[in-house]
PAFITI-939490 format. One line per field, with one value per residue (C-alpha): y negated, x, z negated. Coordinates in pm, 1 decimal, decimal comma. Layout:
<recs>
c2 = [Y  ...]
c1 = [X  ...]
c3 = [Z  ...]
</recs>
This chain:
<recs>
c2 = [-21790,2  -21852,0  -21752,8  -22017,9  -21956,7  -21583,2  -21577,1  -21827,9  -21832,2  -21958,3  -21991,7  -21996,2  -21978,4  -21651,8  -21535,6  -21566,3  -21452,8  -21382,4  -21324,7  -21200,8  -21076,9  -20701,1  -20554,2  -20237,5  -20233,6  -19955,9  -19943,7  -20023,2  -19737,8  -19786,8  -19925,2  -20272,7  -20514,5  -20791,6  -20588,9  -20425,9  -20777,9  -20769,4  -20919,1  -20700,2  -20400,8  -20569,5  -20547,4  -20215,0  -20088,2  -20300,9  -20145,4  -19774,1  -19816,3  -19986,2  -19697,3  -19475,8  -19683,5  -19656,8  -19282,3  -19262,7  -19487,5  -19310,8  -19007,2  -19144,0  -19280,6  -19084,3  -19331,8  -19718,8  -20047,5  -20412,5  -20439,7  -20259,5  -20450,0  -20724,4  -20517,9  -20371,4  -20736,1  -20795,5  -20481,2  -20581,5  -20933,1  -20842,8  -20520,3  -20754,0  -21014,0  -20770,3  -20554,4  -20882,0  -21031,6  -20714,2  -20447,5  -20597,4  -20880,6  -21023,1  -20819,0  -20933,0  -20740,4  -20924,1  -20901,2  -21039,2  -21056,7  -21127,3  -21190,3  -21180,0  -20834,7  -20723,6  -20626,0  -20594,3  -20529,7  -20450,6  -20487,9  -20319,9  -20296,0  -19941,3  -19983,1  -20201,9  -20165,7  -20255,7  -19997,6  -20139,7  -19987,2  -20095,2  -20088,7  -20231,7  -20565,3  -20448,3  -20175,4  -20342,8  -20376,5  -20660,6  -20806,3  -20768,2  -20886,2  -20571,4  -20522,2  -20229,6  -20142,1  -19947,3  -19810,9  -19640,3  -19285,8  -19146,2  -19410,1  -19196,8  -19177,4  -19574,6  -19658,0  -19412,5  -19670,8  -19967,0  -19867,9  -19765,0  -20108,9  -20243,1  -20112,5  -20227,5  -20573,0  -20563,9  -20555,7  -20486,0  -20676,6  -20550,3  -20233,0  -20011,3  -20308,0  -20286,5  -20402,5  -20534,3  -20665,7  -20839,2  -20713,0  -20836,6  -20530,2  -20472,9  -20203,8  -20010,9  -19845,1  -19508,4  -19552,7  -19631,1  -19939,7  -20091,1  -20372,3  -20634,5  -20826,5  -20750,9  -20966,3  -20989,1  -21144,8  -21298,8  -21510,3  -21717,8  -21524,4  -21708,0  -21471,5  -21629,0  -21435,0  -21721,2  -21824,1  -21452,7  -21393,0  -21710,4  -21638,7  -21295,2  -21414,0  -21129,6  -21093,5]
c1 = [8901,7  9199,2  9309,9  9122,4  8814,9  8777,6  8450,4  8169,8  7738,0  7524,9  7159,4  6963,6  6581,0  6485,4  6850,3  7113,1  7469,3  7735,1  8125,3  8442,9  8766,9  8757,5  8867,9  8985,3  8959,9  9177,1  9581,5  9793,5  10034,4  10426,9  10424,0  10425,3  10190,0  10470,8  10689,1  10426,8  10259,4  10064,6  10292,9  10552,0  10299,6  10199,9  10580,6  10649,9  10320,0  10448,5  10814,6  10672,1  10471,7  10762,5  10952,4  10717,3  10755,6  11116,5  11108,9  10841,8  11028,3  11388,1  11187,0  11019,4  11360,0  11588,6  11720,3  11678,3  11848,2  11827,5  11553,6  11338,3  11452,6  11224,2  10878,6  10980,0  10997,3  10712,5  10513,2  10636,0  10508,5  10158,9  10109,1  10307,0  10000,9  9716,4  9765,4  9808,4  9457,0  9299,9  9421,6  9585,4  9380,6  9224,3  8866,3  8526,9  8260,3  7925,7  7602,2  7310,5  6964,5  6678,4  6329,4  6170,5  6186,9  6303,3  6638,6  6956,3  7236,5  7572,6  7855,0  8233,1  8491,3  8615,1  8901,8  8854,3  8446,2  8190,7  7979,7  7594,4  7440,3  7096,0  6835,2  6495,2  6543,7  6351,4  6601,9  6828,0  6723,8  7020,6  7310,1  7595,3  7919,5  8182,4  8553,7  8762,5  9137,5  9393,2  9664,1  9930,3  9975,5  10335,0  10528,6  10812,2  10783,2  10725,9  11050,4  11230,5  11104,8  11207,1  11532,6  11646,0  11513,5  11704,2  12025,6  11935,9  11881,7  11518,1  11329,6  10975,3  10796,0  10484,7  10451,4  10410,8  10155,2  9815,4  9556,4  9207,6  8940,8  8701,5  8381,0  8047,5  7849,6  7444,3  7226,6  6993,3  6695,7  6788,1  7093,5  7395,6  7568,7  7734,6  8017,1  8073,0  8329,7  8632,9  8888,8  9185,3  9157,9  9510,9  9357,4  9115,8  8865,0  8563,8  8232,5  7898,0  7706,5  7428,8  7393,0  7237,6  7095,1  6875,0  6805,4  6652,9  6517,7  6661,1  6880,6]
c3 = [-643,5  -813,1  -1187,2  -1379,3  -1220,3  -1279,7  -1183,4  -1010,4  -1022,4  -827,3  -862,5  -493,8  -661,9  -747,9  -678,2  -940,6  -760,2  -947,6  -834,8  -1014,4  -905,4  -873,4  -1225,3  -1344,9  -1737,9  -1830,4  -1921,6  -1650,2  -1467,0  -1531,8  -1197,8  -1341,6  -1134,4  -1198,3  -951,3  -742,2  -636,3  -321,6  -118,9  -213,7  -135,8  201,1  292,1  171,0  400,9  680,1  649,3  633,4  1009,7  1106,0  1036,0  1237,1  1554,1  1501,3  1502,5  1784,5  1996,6  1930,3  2047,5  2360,0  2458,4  2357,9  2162,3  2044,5  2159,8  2125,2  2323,6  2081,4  1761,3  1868,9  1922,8  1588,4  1407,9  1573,7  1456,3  1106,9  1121,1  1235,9  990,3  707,7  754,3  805,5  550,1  288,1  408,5  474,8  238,4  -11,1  -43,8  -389,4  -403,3  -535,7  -742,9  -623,4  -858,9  -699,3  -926,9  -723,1  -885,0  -567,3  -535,2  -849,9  -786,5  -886,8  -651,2  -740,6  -457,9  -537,7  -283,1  -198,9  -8,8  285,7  227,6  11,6  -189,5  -297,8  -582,5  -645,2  -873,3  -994,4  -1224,2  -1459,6  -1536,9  -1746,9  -2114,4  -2170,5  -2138,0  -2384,0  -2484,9  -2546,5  -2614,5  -2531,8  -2637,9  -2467,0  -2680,5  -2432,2  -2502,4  -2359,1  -2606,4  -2564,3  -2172,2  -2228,2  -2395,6  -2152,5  -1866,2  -2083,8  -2154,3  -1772,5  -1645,3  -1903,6  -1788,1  -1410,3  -1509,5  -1483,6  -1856,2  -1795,3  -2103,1  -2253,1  -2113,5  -2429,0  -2574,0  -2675,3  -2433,2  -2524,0  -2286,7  -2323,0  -2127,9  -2008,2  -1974,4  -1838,9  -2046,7  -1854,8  -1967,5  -1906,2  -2167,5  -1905,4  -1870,8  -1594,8  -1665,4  -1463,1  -1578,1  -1812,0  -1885,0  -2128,9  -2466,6  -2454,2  -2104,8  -2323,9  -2209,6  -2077,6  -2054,6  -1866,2  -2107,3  -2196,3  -1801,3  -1698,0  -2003,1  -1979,6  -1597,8  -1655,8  -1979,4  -2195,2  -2470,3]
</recs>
């Protein structure tokens, strides 16, 4: 799933599926994800274990020589690669309605696993359109962070901006919602609002 297609739905019968890139709709941290990619996080991760096997090897042996370097290169290529398709990999929320047995089931990653909640179909009075806006708090803090990444050559635009998402949210009965999908409105946000409303035949 790549950035254009944020999300994808699938109807299999009684079963309407629907996928989207895990989302956190909240104001991002000063560690800027335009520097803290997930390749760059993959070889940071990779780089710390290799610096344990360094350490563990310089104790076993009193000391390291060439013929280490390679198991260490090594080490680094196979945690570099793991840890970008299994850790830092791009995560799904997965929202399954099922008529059949009148469920709805929704599936977040937590780490490297999957958390289900679930609940009865009939639960969920509708399905709603929302918008929320972050306005960052520490501008001071902010500008501090600008200005020293200014001086190293490395501006960091749009940190102290407002954010505003655009979210897709289900209503449940008991008066708690549960979004799944958020997106920002500066993306040309695209929300599949008609497609589940029509399939659970709710507004």
């Amino acid at each position: 799933m790549n950035d254009k297609e944020r999300y994808q739905i699938t109807t299999e019968g009684d079963r309407l599926v629907f996928t989207t890139v895990f989302f956190r709709a909240e104001k991002e941290s000063m560690l800027y994800k335009g520097i803290y990619t997930r390749e760059f996080s993959s070889m940071l991760f990779a780089s710390m274990v290799c610096a344990l096997v360094y350490m563990a090897i310089d104790r076993v042996n009193y000391g390291t020589g060439f013929l280490h370097i390679p198991v260490i290169i090594i080490v680094f290529v196979i945690v570099f690669l793991g840890s970008r398709k299994f850790l830092f990999c791009e995560k799904n929320i997965e929202v399954i309605f099922n008529k059949a047995d009148n469920t709805v089931s929704i599936i977040r990653p937590v780490f490297i696993f999957r958390r289900t909640e679930k609940m009865p179909l009939d639960s969920i009075s509708s399905v709603v359109a929302g918008s929320k806006k972050f306005v960052p708090e520490n501008i001071d803090g902010i500008r501090f962070v600008e200005k020293i990444s200014a001086q190293h050559g490395s501006f960091v635009p749009g940190l102290g901006d407002e954010e505003e998402y655009v979210t897709l949210s289900l209503k449940l009965s008991d008066g708690t919602e549960r979004i799944i999908y958020a997106v920002r409105t500066d993306d040309e946000p695209d929300i599949p609002l008609k497609q589940i409303q029509r399939f659970l035949g709710i507004t």
